[in-house]
C-alpha positions in Angstrom: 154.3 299.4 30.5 155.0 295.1 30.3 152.4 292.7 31.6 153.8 289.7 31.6 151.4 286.6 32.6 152.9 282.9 34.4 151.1 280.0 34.6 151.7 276.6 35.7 149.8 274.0 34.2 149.5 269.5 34.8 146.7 268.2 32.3 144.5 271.3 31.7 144.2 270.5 28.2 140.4 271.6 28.4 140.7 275.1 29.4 144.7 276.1 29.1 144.0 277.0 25.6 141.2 279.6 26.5 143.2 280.7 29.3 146.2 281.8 27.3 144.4 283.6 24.9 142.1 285.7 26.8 144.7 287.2 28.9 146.8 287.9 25.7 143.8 290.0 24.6 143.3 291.3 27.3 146.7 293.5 27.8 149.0 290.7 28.4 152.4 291.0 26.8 153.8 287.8 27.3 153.1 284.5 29.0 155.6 282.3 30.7 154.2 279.0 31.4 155.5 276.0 33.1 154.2 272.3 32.2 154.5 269.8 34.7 154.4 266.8 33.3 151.3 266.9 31.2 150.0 263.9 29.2 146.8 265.2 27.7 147.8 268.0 25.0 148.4 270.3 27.2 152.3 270.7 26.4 151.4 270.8 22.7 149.1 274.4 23.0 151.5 275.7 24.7 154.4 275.0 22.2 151.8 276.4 19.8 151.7 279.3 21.5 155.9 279.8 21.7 155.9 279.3 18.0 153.6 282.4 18.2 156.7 284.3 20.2 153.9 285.0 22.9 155.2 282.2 25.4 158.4 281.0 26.9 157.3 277.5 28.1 159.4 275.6 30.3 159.2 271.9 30.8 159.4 270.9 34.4 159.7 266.9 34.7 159.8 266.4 38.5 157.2 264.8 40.9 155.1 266.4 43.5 153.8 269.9 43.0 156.2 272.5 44.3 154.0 275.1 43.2 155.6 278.3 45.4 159.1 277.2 44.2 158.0 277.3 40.2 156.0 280.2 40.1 158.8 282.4 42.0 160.7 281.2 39.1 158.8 282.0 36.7 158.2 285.4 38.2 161.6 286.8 38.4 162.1 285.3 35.1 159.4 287.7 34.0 161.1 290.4 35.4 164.9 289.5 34.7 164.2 288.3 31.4 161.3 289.5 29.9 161.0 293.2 31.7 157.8 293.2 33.2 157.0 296.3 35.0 153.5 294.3 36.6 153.2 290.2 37.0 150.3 287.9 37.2 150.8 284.6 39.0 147.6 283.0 37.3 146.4 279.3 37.9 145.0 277.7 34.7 141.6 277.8 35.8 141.5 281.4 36.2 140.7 284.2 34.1 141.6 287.8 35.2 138.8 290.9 34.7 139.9 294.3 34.8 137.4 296.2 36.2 137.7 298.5 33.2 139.2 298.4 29.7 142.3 296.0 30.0 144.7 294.6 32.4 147.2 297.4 31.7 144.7 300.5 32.1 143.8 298.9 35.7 147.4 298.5 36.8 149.0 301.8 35.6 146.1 303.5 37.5 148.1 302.2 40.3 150.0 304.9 42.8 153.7 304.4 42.1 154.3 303.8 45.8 152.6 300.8 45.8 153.2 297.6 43.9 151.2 294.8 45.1 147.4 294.9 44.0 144.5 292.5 45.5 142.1 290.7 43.1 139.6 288.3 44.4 138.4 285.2 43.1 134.7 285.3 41.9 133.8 281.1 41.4 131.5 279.8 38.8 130.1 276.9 40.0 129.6 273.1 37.7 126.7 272.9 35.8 125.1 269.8 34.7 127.4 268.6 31.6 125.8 268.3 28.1 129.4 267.7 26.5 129.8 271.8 25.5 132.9 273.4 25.9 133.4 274.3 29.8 132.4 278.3 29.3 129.1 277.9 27.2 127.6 275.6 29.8 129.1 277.4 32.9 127.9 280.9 33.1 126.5 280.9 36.6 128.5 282.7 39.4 128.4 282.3 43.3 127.5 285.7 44.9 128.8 285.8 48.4 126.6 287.5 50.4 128.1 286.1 53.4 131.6 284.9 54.2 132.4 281.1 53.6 135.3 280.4 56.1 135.0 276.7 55.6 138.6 275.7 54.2 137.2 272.0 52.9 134.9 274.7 50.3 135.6 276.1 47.0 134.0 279.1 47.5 135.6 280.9 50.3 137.0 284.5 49.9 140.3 284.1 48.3 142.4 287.0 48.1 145.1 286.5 44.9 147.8 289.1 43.9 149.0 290.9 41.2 152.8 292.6 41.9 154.9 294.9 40.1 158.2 293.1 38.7 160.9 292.0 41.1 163.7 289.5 40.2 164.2 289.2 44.2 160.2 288.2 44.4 159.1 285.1 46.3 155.2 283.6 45.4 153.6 282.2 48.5 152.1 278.9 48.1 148.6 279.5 45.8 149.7 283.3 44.5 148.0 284.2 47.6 150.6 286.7 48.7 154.1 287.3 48.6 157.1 286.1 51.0 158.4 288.7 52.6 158.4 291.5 49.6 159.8 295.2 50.2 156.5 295.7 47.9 153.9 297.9 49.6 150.3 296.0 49.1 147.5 298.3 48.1 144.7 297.1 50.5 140.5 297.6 50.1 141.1 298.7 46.6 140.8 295.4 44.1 140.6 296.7 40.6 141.2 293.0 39.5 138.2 290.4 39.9 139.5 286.1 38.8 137.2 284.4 37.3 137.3 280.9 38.7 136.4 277.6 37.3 137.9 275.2 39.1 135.4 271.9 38.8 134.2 272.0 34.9 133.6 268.0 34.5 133.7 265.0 36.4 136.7 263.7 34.4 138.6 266.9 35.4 138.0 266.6 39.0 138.8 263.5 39.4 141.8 263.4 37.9 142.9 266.5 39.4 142.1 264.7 42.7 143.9 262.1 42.0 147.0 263.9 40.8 146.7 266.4 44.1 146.2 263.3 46.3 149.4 262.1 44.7 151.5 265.3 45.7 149.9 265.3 49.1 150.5 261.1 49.7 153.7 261.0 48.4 156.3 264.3 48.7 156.8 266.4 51.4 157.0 269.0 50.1 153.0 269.7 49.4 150.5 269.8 52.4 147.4 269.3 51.9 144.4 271.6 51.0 141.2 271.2 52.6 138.9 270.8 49.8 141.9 268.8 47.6 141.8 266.7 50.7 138.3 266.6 50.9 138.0 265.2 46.9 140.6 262.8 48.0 138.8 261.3 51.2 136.2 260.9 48.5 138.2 259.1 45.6 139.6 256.5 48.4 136.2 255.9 49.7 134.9 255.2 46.0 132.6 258.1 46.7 134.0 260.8 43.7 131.6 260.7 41.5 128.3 261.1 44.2 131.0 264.0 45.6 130.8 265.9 42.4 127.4 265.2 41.4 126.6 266.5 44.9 128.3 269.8 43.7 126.4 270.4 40.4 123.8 273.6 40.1 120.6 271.9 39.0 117.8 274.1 37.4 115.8 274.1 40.2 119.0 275.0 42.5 119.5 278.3 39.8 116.7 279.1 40.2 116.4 279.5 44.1 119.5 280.8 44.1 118.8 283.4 41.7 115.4 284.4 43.9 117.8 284.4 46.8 120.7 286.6 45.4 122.9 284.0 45.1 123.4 282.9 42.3 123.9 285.4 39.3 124.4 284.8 35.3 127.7 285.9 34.3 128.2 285.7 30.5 131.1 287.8 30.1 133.7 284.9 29.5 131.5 283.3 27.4 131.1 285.9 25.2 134.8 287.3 25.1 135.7 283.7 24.1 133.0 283.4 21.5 134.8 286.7 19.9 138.4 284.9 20.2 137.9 281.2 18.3 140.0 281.1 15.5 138.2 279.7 11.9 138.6 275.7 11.7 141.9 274.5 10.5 143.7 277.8 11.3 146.4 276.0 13.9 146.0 272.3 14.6 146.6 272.5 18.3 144.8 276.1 19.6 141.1 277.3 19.1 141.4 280.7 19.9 143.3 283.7 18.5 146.2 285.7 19.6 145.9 289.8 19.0 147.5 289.3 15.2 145.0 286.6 14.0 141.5 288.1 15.2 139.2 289.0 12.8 137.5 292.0 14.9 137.8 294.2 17.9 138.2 292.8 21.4 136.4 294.9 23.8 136.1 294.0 27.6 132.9 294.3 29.2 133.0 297.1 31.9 130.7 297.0 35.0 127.5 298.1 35.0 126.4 300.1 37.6 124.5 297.5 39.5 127.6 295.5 39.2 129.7 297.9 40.5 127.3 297.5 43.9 127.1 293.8 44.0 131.0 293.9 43.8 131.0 296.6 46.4 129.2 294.1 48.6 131.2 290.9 47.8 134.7 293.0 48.4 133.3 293.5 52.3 132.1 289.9 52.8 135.8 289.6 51.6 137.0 291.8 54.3 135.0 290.0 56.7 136.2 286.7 56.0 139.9 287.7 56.4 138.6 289.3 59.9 138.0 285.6 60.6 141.2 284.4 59.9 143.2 286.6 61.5 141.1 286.0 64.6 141.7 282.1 64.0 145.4 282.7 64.0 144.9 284.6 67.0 143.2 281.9 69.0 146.4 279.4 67.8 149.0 281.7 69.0 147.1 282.2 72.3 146.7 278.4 72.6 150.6 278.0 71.9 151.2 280.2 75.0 148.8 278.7 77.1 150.6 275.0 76.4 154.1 276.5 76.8 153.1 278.4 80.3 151.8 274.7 81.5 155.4 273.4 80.8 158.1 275.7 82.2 160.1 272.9 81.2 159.8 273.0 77.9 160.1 276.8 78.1 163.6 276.0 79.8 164.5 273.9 77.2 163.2 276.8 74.6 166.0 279.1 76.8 168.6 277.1 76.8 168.6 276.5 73.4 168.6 279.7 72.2 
C-alpha cells in the first residue's frame, strides 16, 4: 500500500515543518505540497524536504485562495503520478492520529468496498504564549461534550476525509468531502482523529486573517468563512488583538474546564515531535527528521481505554451536530418553496425557461 499526503500551505513557516515530518513517520510515503505564495520560509522547508525525494512541491503564484481547485490537483497527481492507493487532503495546521499503529495499518483495515474514510478534527485550543515552540505550550484539547453548531467558532464538529486514489477525484472546498465521487464513504466508523491547531500566536492569526480577509475582499472565487470572517470584522474594527486574547485558555479557565470535562491534556504531539528534532546543524532549513535520519524508534501512542470512551462520546456529539445541519438545510429548502409558491410568476418564468 502508498499513502501519499497533500498539503497546501501560505506562510506556515512555524508549524509546516513539524507537519511534514510527523506524517512521514507516521506511514506517509510521499508528500505533495503546494506553496502559495509564501514569504516567511515556508517555501525553503519544503524544498528541503524535495531534496530529501519525500516531496514534490509545486509553486503556485496566483492570488486569492482557490483552495478546492489546488488540492484536486494535487490529489489526482497523487494518484496519477505518484500511485497512491489512499490520499490525505491535510491543511498545514493539522496533524493526522491513527487510532492505532500508523496511518497505513488504519486504512488497509478498511473493507475494499469502501474508499472514503471519516476523520474528525479534535482542536487544541491557544494557550497563553511564553515564546516556546507552538506544541510544547499547546497541549490542551477541547472535549466536546456537546455539539457546537455555531459556524463563526473553531470548535465545531468538522468532519474531514481520507479517500482511496482516484485521478478523476474532485476535493470539496476545506477536504470536507468529495464532489460527486463514485467512492462509497464509510460512515460512523472514524479510525482517523486530526489534531487541530489552528490559532498558535497572535502573529499567526492575524496575519492569516489578514491574508483570508484578502481572498474573501478581493476574488470571487473564495466565500467567506464564518470564523475567518469573524477575525476579519475584528482586524477592521482594530479589535484583533482583544479577539484573540479573548480566545486564550488561562490557568484558571484549564482548570474549570478540566473539573468540568472539558478540557483534557493531550501530550501526544508533543511528545512524538520531541522524538523527531533532528541534532542542531543537521539541515539548515528543517528541525525534524525524516524516517532515514532518526536516531530511535518512532512509536504512536495508541488509545487508552478511557480514551477509547471519551472518543466514543465525541464521535456522537459529531453525529449530532451533522443532525443539525442537515435539518438547517432542510428548513432553507422548505423556505425556497414557500417563496417560489408566493410567486407563480416567477415559477412561470422557472417553466418557461426550462
Amino acid at each position: 500500500m502508498r499513502l501519499v499526503l497533500t498539503v497546501l500551505a501560505r506562510d506556515e513557516a512555524d508549524i509546516v515543518d513539524a507537519q511534514i515530518a510527523f506524517h512521514l513517520n507516521a506511514g506517509v510515503d510521499f508528500v505533495v505540497a503546494t506553496d502559495n505564495r509564501s514569504r516567511d520560509g515556508t517555501t525553503e522547508i519544503l524544498e528541503s524536504y524535495a531534496r530529501q525525494g519525500c516531496l514534490r512541491l509545486i509553486h503556485e503564484p496566483a492570488e486569492g485562495l482557490r483552495q478546492g481547485e489546488w488540492v484536486t490537483r494535487m490529489a489526482r497527481m497523487a494518484a496519477a503520478e505518484f500511485g497512491a492507493d489512499w490520499v490525505i487532503n491535510s491543511d498545514a495546521d493539522e496533524f493526522w492520529w491513527p487510532r492505532g499503529p500508523s496511518l497505513k495499518d488504519v486504512l488497509e483495515a478498511v473493507p475494499e468496498r469502501y474508499g472514503i474514510v471519516e476523520a474528525f478534527w479534535r482542536s487544541f485550543v491557544p494557550r497563553p504564549d511564553d515564546g516556546a515552540f507552538f506544541a510544547e505550550r499547546m497541549t490542551v484539547r477541547l472535549s466536546q461534550q456537546a455539539p457546537i453548531n455555531d459556524p463563526t467558532s473553531f470548535y465545531r464538529p468538522v468532519v474531514k476525509v481520507a479517500h482511496r486514489g482516484d485521478p478523476a477525484v474532485v476535493v470539496g472546498r476545506g477536504n470536507h468531502a468529495l464532489v460527486d465521487s463514485r467512492l462509497v464513504p464509510l460512515h460512523s466508523w472514524h479510525p482517523l482523529e486530526v489534531l487541530h491547531f489552528p490559532l498558535r500566536s497572535r502573529a499567526q492569526w492575524t496575519h492569516k486573517v489578514e491574508l483570508q480577509g484578502d481572498a474573501f475582499t478581493k476574488h470571487i472565487e473564495r466565500a467567506g468563512t464564518g470564523y475567518h470572517l469573524k477575525g476579519y470584522s475584528a482586524l477592521q474594527g482594530g479589535r484583533i488583538d482583544e479577539d484573540f486574547d479573548a480566545m486564550v485558555l488561562s490557568d484558571d479557565d484549564l482548570a474549570r474546564g478540566r473539573a468540568e470535562g472539558t478540557a483534557v491534556i493531550d501530550t501526544r504531539l508533543r511528545d512524538a515531535l520531541r522524538a523527531l528534532r533532528l541534532a542542531p546543524g543537521t539541515d539548515g532549513r528543517r528541525e525534524f527528521a525524516v524516517s532515514q535520519e532518526r536516531r530511535g524508534d518512532f512509536e504512536m501512542q495508541e488509545p487508552s481505554f478511557e480514551d477509547e470512551a471519551a472518543y466514543a462520546v465525541e464521535a456522537a456529539v459529531l453525529a449530532e451536530a451533522d443532525i443539525v445541519r442537515l435539518e438547517r438545510r432542510a428548513d432553507a429548502f422548505e423556505q425556497r418553496l414557500l417563496e417560489l409558491e408566493r410567486d407563480p410568476f416567477r415559477r412561470a418564468r422557472g417553466l418557461l425557461g426550462r
